[in-house]
C-alpha positions as a printed NumPy array, in Angstrom:
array([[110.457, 109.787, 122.895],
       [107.791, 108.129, 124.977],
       [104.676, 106.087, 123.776],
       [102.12 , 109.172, 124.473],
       [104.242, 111.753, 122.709],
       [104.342, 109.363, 118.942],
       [101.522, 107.511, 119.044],
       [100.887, 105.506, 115.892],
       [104.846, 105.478, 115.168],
       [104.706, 103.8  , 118.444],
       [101.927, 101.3  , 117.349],
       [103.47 , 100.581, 113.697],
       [107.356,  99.924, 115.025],
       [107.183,  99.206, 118.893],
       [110.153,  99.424, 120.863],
       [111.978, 100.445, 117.514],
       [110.062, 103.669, 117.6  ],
       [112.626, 105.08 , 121.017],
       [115.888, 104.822, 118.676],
       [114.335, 107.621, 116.029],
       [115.689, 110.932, 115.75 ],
       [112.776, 113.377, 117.102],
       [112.634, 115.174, 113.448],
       [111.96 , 111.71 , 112.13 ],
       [109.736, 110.375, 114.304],
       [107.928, 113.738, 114.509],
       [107.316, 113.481, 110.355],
       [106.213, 109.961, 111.044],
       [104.049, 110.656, 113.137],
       [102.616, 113.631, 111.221],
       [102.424, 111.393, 108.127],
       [100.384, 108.626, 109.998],
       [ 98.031, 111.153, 111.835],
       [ 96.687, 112.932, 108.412],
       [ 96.447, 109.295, 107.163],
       [ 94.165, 108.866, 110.197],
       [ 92.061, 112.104, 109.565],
       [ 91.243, 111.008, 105.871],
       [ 92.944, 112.883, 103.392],
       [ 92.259, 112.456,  99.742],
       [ 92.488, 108.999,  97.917],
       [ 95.39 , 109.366,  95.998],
       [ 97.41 , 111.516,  98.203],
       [100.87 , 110.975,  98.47 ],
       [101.79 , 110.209, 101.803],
       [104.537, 107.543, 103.608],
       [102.094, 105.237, 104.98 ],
       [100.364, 105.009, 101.558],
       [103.863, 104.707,  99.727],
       [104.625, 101.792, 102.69 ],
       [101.511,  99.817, 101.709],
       [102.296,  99.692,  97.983],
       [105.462,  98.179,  98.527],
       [103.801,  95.679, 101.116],
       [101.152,  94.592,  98.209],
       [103.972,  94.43 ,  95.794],
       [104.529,  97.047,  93.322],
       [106.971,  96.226,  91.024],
       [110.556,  98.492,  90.008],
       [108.183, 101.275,  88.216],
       [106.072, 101.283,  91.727],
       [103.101,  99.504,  90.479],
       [101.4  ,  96.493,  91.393],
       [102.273,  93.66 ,  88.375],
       [ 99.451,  93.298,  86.204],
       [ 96.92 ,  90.293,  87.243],
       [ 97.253,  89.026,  83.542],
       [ 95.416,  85.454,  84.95 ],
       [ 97.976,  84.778,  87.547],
       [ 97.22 ,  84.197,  91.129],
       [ 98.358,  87.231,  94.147],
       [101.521,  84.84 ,  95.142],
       [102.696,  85.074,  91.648],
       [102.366,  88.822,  90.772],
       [103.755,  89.502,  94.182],
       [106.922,  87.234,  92.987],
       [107.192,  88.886,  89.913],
       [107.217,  92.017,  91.154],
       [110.277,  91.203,  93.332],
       [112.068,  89.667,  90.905],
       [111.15 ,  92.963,  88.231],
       [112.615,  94.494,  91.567],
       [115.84 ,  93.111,  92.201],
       [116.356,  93.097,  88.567],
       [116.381,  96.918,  89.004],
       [118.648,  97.145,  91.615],
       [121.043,  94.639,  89.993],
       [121.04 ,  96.086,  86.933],
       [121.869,  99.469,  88.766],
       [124.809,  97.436,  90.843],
       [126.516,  95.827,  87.962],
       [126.115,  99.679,  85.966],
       [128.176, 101.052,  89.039],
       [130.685,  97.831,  88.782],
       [131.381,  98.448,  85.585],
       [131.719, 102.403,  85.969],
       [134.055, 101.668,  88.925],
       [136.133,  98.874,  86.603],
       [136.486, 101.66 ,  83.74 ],
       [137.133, 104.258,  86.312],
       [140.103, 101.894,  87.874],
       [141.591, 100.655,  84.093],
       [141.232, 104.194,  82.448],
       [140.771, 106.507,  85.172],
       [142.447, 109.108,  87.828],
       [143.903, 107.151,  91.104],
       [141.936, 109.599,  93.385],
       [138.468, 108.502,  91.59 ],
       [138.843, 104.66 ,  92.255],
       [136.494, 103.034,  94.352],
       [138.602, 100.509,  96.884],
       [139.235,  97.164,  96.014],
       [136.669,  96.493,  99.087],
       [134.19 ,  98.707,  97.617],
       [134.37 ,  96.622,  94.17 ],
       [133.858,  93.328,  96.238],
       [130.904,  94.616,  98.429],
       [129.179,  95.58 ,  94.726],
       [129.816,  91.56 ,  93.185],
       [128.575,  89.65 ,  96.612],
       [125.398,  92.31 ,  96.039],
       [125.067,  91.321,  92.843],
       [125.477,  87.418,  93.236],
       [122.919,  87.631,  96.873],
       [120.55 ,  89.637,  94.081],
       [120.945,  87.158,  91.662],
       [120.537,  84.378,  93.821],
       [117.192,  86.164,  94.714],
       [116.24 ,  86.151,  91.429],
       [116.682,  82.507,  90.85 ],
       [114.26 ,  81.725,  93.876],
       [111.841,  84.112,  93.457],
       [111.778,  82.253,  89.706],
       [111.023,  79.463,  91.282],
       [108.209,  80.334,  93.139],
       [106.583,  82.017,  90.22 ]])
């Protein structure tokens, strides 16, 4: 992949842009040229999806309400509404995976590895939590 063939991939990830997989890079670069040639507001596309999560949008993928607060704290809350999310989702899986090893078939537990990688997720997205708290 060279710099003339993927131009604004090139622009938007540098270097990183060499290590993509041509079908990738090729949609990338598709997504960020009709970006370029104005299509609707509205539309749909990655590079519109990438600046919503930039600004902030919370777990349901919209910006947290203003509600009086200033831009640094709906931009917090919206992180912390996110990693809530995710470790609500984590500690659903941990528990699935607990029931699954108590009560379940041997060839449908998850390894004991697996069932440690899920808790340090959930304590570093916990821990999250607690400072994005703080800065709210």
């Amino acid at each position: 992949m060279t710099t003339s063939r993927y131009p604004h991939l090139f622009a938007t990830l540098g270097e990183a842009a060499t290590r993509l997989p041509d079908d990738l890079a090729r949609a990338l670069e598709n997504t960020f040229v009709s970006l370029q040639s104005g299509e609707a507001p509205g539309t749909i596309t990655l590079q519109a999806c990438l600046q919503h999560i930039r600004q902030g949008d919370a777990a349901d993928g919209q910006p947290w309400p203003g509600n009086g607060r200033t831009p640094g704290q709906r931009l917090a809350l919206a992180r912390i509404d996110r990693a809530n999310a995710g470790l609500t989702f984590l500690l659903e899986l941990l528990h699935a995976t607990e029931r699954v090893r108590v009560d379940g078939e041997v060839g449908q537990e998850m390894a004991d590895r697996g069932r440690e990688g899920l808790l340090l997720a959930c304590r570093g997205l916990a821990e999250y939590v607690d400072v994005q708290l703080h800065a709210a």
